[in-house]
C-alpha positions in Angstrom: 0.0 0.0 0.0 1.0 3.6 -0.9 0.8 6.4 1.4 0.7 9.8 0.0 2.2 10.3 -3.0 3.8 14.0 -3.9 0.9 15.4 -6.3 -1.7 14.3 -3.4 -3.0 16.7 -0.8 -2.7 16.0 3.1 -6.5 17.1 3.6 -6.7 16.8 7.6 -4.2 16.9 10.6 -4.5 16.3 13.9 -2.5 17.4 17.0 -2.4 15.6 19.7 -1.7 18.5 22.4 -2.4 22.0 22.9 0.3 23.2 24.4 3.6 25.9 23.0 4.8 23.4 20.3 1.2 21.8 18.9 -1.0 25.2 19.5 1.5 27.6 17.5 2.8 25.1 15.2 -0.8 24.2 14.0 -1.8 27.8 13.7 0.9 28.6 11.5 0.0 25.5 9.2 -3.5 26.4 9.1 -2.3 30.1 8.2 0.1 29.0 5.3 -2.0 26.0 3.6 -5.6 27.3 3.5 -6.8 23.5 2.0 -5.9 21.7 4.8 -8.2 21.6 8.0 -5.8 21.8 11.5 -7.7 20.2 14.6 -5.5 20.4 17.7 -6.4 18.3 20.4 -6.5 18.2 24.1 -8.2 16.3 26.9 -8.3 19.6 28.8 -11.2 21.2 28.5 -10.4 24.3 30.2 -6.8 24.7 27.5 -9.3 23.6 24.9 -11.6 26.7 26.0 -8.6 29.0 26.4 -7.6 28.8 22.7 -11.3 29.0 21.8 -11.0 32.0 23.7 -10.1 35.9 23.3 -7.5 35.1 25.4 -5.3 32.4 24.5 -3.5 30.1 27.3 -0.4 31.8 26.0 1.4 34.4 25.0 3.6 34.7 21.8 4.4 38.2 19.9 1.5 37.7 16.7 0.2 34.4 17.8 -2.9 35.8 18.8 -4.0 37.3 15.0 -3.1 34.5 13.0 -5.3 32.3 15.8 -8.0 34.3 15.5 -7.5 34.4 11.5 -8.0 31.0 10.8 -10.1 29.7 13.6 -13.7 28.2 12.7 -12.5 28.0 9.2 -9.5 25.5 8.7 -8.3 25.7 12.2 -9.9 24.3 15.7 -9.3 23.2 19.0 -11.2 20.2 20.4 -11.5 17.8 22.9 -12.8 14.9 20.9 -9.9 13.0 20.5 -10.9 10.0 19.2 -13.0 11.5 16.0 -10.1 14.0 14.8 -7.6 11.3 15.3 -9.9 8.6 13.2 -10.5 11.3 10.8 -6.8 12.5 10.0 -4.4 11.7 7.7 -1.4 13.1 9.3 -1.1 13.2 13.4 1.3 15.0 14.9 2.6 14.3 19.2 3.0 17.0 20.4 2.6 15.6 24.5 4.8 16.8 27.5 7.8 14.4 27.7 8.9 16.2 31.5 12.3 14.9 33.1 11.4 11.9 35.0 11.3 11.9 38.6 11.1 8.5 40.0 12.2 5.2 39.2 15.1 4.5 37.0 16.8 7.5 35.1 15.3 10.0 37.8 16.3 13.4 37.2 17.6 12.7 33.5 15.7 10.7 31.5 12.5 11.6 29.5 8.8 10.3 31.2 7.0 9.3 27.6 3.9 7.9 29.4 2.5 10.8 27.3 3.9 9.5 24.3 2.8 5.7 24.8 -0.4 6.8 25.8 -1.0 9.0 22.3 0.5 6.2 20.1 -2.0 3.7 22.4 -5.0 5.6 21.2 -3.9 6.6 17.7 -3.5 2.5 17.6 -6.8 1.7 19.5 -9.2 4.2 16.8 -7.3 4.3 13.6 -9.3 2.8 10.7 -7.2 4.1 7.9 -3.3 4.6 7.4 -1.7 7.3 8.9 1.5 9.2 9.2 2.5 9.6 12.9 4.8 12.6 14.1 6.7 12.9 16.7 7.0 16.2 17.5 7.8 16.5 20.8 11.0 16.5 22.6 12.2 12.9 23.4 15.0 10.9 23.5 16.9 9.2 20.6 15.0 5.9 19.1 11.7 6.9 20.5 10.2 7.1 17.0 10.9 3.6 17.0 8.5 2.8 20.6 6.2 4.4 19.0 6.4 2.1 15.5 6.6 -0.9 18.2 3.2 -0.2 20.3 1.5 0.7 16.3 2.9 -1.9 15.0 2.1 -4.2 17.4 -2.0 -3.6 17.7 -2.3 -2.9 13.5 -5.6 -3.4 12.5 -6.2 -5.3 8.8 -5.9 -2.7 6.1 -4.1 0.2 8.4 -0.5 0.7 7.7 1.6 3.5 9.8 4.7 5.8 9.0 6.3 7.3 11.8 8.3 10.6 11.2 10.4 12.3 13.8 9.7 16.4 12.7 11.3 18.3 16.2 10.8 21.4 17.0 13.1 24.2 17.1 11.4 27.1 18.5 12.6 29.7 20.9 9.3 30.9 23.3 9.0 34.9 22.5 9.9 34.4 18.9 8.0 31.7 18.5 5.6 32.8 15.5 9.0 34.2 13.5 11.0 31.2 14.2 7.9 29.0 12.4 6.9 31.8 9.7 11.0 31.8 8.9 12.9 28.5 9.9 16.2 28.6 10.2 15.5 24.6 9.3 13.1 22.4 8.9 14.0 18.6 10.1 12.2 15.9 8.8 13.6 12.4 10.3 12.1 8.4 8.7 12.1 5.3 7.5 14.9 4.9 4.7 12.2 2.9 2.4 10.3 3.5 -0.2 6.9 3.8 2.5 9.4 6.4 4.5 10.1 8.6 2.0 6.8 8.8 0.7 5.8 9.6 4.2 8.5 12.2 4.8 8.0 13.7 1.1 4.1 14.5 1.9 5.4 16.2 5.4 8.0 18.0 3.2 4.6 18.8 1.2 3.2 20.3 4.4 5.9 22.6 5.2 6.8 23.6 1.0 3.4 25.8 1.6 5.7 28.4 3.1 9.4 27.3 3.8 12.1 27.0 0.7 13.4 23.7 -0.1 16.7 24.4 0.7 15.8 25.0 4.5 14.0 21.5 4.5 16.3 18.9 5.5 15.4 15.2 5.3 17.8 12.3 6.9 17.1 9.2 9.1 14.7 9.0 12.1 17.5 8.9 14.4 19.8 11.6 13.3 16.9 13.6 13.0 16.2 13.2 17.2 19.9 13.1 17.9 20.5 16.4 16.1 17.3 18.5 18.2 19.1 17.0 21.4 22.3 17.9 19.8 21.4 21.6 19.0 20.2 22.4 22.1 23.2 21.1 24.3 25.4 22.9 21.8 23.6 26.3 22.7 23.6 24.8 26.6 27.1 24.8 26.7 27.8 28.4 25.0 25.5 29.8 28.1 27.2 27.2 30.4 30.7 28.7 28.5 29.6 32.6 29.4 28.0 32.1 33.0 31.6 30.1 34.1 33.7 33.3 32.5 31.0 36.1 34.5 32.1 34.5 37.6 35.8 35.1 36.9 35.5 38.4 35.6 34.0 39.2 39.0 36.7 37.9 40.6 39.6 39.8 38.7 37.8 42.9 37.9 37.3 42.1 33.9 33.6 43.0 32.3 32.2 40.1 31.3 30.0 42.3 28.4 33.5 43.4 27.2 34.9 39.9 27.1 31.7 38.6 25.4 31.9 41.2 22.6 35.7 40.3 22.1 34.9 36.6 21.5 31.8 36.8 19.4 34.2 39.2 16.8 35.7 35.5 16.4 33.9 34.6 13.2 34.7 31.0 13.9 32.6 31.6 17.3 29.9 34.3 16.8 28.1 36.2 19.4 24.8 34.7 19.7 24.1 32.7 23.5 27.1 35.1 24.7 24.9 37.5 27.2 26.0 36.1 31.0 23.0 36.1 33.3 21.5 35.0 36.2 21.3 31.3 35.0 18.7 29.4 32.9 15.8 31.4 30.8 16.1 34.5 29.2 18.7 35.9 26.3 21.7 34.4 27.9 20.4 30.9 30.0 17.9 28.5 29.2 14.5 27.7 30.8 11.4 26.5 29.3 10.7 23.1 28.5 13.7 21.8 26.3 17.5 23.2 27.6 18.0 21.1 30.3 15.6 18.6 29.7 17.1 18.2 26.5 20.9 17.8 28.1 19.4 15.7 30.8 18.6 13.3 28.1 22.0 13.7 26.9 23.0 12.7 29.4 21.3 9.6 30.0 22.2 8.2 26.8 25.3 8.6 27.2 25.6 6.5 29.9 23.1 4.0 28.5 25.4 3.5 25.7 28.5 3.4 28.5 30.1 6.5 27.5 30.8 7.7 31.4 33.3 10.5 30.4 30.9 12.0 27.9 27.9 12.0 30.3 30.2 13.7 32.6 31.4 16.2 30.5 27.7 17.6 29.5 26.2 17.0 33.1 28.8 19.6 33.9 27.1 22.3 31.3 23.9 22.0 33.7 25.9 22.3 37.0 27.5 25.6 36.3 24.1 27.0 35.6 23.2 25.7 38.6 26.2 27.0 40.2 24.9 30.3 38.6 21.9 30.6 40.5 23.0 29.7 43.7 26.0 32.2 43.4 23.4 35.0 42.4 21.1 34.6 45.3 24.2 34.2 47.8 25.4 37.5 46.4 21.9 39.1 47.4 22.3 37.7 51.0 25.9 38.5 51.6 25.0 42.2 50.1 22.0 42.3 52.7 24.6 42.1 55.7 23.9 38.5 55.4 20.5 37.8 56.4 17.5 38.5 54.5 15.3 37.0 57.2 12.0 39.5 57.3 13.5 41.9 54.7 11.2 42.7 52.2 12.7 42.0 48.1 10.8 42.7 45.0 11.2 40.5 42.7 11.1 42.1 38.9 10.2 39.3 35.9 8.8 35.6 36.9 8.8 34.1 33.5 11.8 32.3 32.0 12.7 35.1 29.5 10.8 38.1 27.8 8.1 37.8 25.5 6.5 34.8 27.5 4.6 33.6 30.0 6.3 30.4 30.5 7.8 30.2 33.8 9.1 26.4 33.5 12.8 26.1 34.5 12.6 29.7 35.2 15.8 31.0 37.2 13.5 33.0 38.9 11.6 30.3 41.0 15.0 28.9 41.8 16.2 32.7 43.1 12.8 32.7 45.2 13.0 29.6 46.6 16.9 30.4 48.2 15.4 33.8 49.3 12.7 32.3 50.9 14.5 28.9 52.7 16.5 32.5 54.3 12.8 33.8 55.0 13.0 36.7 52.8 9.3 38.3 52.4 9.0 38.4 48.1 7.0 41.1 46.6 7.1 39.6 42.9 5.5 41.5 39.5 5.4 39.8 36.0 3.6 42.1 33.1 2.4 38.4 31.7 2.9 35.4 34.5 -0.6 35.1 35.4 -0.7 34.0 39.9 -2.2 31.0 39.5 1.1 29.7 37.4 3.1 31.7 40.0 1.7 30.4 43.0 2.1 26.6 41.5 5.6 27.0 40.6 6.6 28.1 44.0 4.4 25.7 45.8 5.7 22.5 43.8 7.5 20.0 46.1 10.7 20.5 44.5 10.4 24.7 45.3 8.9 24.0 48.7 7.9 21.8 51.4 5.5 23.5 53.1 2.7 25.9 51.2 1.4 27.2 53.5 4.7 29.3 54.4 4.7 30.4 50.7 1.9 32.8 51.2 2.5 33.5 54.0 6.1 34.8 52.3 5.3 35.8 48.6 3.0 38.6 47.7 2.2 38.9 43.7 1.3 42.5 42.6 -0.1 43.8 39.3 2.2 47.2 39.5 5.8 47.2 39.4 6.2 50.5 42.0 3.4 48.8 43.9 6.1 45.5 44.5 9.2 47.5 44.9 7.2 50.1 47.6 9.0 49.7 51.1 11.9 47.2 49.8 15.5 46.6 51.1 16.2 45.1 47.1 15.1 44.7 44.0 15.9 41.7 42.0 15.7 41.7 38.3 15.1 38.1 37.1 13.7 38.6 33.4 15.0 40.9 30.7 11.2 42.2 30.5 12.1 45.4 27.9 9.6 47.4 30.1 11.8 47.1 32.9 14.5 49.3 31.3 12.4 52.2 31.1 10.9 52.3 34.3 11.3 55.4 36.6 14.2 54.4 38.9 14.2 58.0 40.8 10.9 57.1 41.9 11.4 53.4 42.6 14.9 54.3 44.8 12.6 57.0 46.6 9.9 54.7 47.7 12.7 51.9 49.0 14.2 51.7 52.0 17.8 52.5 52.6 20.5 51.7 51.6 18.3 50.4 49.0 19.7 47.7 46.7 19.4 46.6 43.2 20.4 43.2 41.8 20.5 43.3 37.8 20.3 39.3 36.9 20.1 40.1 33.2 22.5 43.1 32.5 19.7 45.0 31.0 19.7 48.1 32.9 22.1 51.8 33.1 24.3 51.1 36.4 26.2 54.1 36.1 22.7 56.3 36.2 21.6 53.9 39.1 23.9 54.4 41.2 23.9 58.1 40.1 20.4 57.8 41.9 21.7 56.3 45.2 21.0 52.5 44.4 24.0 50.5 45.7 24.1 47.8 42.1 25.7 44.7 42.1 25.4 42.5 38.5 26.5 39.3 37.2 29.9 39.4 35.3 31.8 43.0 36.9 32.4 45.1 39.6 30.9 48.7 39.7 33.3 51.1 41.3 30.4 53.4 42.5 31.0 57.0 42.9 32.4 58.4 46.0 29.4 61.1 46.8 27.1 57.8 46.8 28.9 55.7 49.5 27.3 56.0 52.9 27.3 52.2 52.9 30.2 49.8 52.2 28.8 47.1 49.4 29.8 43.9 50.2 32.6 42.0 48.6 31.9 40.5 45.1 31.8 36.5 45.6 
């Protein structure tokens, strides 16, 4: 049996998953191939009513117009599972594959009950042949578990293709980065059915992205290289974060240093920007980063490479390092307690232009201040409190809930959180946060009020002009001699 050929039409998709990868993804199809009908789907009815919404479940630069463009006519959100997935002829996985955190591989390898539990149903309902993709972010060979579980409960006259097709999108740029791939990766079989399957995929995406910028290959090099791509960018923040710490420590700028290595053409100067750890222009957060090396590095020591596990578990512990070493700055700069001082806490999500918090540094930068009982007045322009209060109150943040509110106040205004502080804490390069008036902020503070630039985003020299004692990653600021009532504690 053939599956699609290259002069037929893939006339319905399905998405299993309404989350940053299926919701945006499937927008963007619907927006670029106007004969196709796009049915993302979700066993949540509450994210199911959210996209259905005016206001989506989340937030992405241009997201919302092309959503509202093309929904009722080629594009919908459902929870009927079952019927869009009997109906399609292309289904793409787009599930949570979270770092596991029990049983064996805890704390690196990827949970794919999501996965199984897609390909389980996409077995159980299928009456027709299907091309299955695997879109989300999993380990190498798990196109094949998939093919296994299909495979193994076929029904008479249905025939499956698995592709792997990851994704490669940065959250805040997310609608560019699918409008204007840098790549497109399409990963399967290396048989006449595979290519077939991968050629109607490459179909798909020829709507709207050059040939050149589609790249086809095997299923595994195709999972290998997402993995690959993201612990490459991993290590240049790993790289930047290890050289802020000893430009601290000798007196160097680590901006300076940055902008004399990315002149390197062989290097470049993108992922150079030190910061407070993972998230943001210079760290990662969100959902694929780490959880991407963490997979790394659990192959590696399936496949008994020891010294290669090693060598990329280090690029997650000097982020980790990074965090810790931030918030111990704060403490030390307090006169070493922060026990009932009051710290606003400026940007909650993971970078700008999102209101995804997973992985954020910032919950990691709360949780230190408030296991030293520091009293958190925190204000995101797009973090909405219920996502706040769940990151915080997570057993891995904190133990006890109860002390959370009774520690962390969320406010809608940033003057409102910084009103009758000892610091302020900048956690997300928010571009809002640049322009904010500082005179006013330091006047409403309490003294010697503090600032604690996690991001390098804002004018130290005019802050401290202000009175604001300013500590940063990556340098020393020799502040001037008319603004030092107080001695600033000693760089760690």
């Amino acid at each position: 049996m053939k599956l699609c050929k290259l002069d037929m039409t893939i006339g319905k998709i399905c998405c299993i998953g309404a989350g940053y990868v299926g919701g945006p993804t499937c927008a963007i199809i619907a927006h670029n191939c106007p004969s196709i009908q796009v049915t993302v789907v979700d066993l949540s009815e509450e994210r199911i009513a959210q996209w259905n919404s005016d206001r989506l479940p989340i937030f992405e630069p241009g997201l919302d117009d092309i959503v509202k463009g093309c929904r009722g006519k080629n594009l919908f959100f459902s929870t009927d599972v079952k019927k869009e997935i009997v109906e399609a002829d292309l289904i793409f996985i787009c599930v949570n594959t979270p770092t596991k955190n029990y049983g064996v591989g805890k704390g690196r390898a990827a949970d794919l009950k999501y996965i199984e539990s897609a390909a389980r149903m996409i077995a159980t309902v299928s009456t027709k042949s299907k091309i299955v993709v695997e879109k989300s972010t999993v380990p190498v060979k798990a196109a094949e578990s998939i093919a296994n579980i299909l495979k193994a409960n076929v029904k008479p006259g249905v025939k499956y293709q698995i592709l792997s097709n990851p994704e490669f999108l940065a959250e805040g740029t997310a609608v560019k980065d699918l409008l204007q791939p840098d790549r497109v990766l399409i990963g399967g079989d290396q048989t006449p059915e595979g290519h077939e399957a991968i050629q109607a995929l490459c179909w798909v995406y020829g709507h709207w992205v050059s040939k050149d910028r589609i790249i086809t290959m095997n299923t595994w090099s195709s999972e290998l290289s997402k993995l690959a791509a993201n612990a490459f960018l991993a290590q240049r923040i790993s790289s930047i974060n290890a050289m802020s710490a000893i430009c601290e420590s000798t007196g160097a700028d680590v901006t300076e240093v940055a902008h004399a290595v990315g002149m390197d053409t062989r290097i470049g100067n993108k992922f150079l920007k030190a910061s407070v750890g993972y998230g943001g222009i210079s760290g990662f957060g969100g959902s694929c980063f780490q959880k991407d090396v963490l997979n790394l590095v659990y192959l590696c020591e399936c496949l008994n490479l020891p010294e290669v596990a090693e060598y990329w578990q280090q690029v997650i512990n000097i982020n980790d390092y990074q965090r810790r070493r931030f918030a111990n700055k704060i403490i030390e700069s307090l006169f070493n307690t922060v026990t009932n001082k009051n710290i606003a806490i400026f940007g909650f999500a993971f970078k700008k232009d999102t209101g995804d918090t997973r992985e954020s540094a910032a919950i990691y930068i709360c949780k230190y201040l408030m296991d030293e009982g520091a009293k958190l007045h925190i204000y995101d322009p797009k973090v909405e409190e219920k996502q706040l209060i769940t990151e915080l109150t997570h057993p891995a943040i904190s133990d006890d809930p109860s002390r959370v509110k009774e520690l962390v106040t969320i406010h809608k205004d940033p003057y409102e959180a910084a009103n009758n502080t000892h610091a302020l804490v900048v956690c997300t390069e928010w571009d809002e946060f640049i322009n904010y008036d500082y005179e006013k902020i330091y006047g409403s503070m309490l003294k010697p009020a503090f600032l604690f630039d996690g991001r390098i985003i804002l004018d130290h020299q005019k802050l401290m002009g202000l009175g604001f004692n300013v500590i940063t990653i990556g340098k020393r600021l020799q502040r001037p001699n008319v603004h030092r009532p107080y001695a600033q504690a000693p760089a760690q």
